[in-house]
N, C-alpha and C positions, 0 to 999 in steps of 0.2 A: 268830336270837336277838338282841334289844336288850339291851345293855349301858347303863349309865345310872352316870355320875362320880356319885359319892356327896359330894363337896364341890364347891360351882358356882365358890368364890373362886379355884380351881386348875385350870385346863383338864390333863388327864391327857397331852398331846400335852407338858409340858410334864416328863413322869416317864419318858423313856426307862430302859430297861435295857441295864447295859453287858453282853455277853457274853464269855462267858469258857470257853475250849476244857476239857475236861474234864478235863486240868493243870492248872485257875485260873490259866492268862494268856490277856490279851484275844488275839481271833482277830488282829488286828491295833492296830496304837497311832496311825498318821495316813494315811486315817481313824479315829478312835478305832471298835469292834467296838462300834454302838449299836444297838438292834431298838426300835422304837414298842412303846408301851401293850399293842396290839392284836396285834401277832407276839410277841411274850413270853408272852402270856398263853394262844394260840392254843398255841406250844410245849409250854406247861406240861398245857395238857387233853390234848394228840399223846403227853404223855409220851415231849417229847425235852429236855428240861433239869429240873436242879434250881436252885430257889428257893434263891440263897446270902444273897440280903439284899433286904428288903421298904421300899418309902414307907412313911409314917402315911396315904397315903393310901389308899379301897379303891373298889371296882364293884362293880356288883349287875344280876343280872338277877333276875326271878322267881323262879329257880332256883338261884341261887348268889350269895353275897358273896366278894370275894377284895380281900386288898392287892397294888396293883401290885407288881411283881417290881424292885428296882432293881439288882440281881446275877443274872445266870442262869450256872450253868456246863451246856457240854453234855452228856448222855449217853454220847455214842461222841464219842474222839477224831477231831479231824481235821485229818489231817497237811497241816503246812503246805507248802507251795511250797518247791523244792530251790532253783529259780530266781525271781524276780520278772519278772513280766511287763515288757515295754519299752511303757513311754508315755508321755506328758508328762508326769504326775506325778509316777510314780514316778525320771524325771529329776531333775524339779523337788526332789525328796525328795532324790534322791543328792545332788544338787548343794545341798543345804540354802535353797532360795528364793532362791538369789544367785546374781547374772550371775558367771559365772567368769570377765569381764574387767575390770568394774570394779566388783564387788562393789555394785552397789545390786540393791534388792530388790522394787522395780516395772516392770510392763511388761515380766513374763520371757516371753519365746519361747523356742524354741531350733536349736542353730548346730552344721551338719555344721563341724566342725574342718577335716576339710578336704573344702569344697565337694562337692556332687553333682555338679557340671559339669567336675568333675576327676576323676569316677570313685569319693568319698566314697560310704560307705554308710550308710545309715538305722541304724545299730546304738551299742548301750552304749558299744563303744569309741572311736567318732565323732562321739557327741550330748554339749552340752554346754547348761546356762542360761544364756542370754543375754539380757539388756535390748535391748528395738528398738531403741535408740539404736545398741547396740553389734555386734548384727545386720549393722545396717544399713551402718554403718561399716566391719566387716569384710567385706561383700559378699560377692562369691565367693571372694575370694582366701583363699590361704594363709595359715599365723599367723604366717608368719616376711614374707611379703608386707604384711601387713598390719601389722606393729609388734604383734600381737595375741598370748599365748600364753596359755592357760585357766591360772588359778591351781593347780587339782589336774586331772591328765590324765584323761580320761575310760578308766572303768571299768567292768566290768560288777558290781553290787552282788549280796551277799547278802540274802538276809532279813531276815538280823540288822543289814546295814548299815544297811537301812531303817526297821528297827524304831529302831535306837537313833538317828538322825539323826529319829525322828519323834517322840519321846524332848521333845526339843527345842522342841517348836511343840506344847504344849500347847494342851485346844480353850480355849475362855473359859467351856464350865461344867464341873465337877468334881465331883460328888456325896460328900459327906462315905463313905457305902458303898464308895465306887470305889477308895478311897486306897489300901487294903490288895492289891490288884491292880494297879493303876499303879507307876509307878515317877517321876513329876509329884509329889510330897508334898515332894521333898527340893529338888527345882529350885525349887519354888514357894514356897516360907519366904525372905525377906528375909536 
């Protein structure tokens, strides 16, 4: 089936839909929970979301007109994660985009607290963000070796920890529809 943007001045690539668990909050907040034009719409013929809030804009094929979807909530609930996965992001998330040794916010890697060469493990409670610089500096050694000690100890985070820490880093577009599902309306006013 071809699909055909019914206004050319607006590429549709451009009308994502936020989703939203079948509770009406987004499946997650950073990454904000976004589906393309074309899986939104693709959901809604599958009859697995409802249409909470539509563009002015619509598509057409031979056989059907419809306005993009700019709110879908799901169908069936889907339970979130009891735990968060361990990766550099969602690191990067706990640790809110700062080196936990001297707070700048470029060039995060990240830093077994205490070294893998001392028997450190790859895990929550050992991983921190750090700037290469400061990586680099602390080396292998230890944080009390190094003059070095993370501003908040490392943790293992909740859901929630990450939800609300992602709260935080809002993306840079916002769709007037999304307000009502976010929680970015009251951060975002001067």
């Amino acid at each position: 089936m071809t699909v055909h943007f019914r206004q050319s001045n607006v590429s549709p690539q451009a009308c994502p839909a936020l989703v939203l668990n079948a509770d009406y909050r987004p499946l997650s907040y950073y990454p904000l929970s976004l589906w393309g034009w074309q899986d939104a719409i693709k959901a809604v013929f599958l009859d697995r979301v409802n249409i909470v809030s539509e563009y002015d804009k619509t598509v057409k094929s031979p056989s059907f007109e419809i306005r993009l979807p700019s709110v879908v909530s799901l169908k069936a609930y889907v339970k979130p994660a009891r735990h968060p996965a361990f990766t550099r992001f969602n690191v990067f998330l706990r640790d809110r985009f700062t080196c936990q040794y001297c707070g700048q916010r470029d060039d995060l890697t990240f830093d077994h607290v205490i070294p893998r060469s001392k028997g450190g493990a790859t895990t929550w409670e050992n991983v921190v963000a750090a700037c290469s610089a400061c990586n680099l500096r602390k080396a292998d050694r230890l944080p009390h070796e190094a003059h070095m000690v993370p501003a908040q100890p490392p943790f293992q985070p909740s859901v929630a920890d990450l939800h609300r820490n992602g709260r935080l880093f809002p993306p840079n577009y916002l769709h007037d529809s999304w307000l009502d599902y976010l929680y970015w309306d009251s951060v975002l006013e001067p």
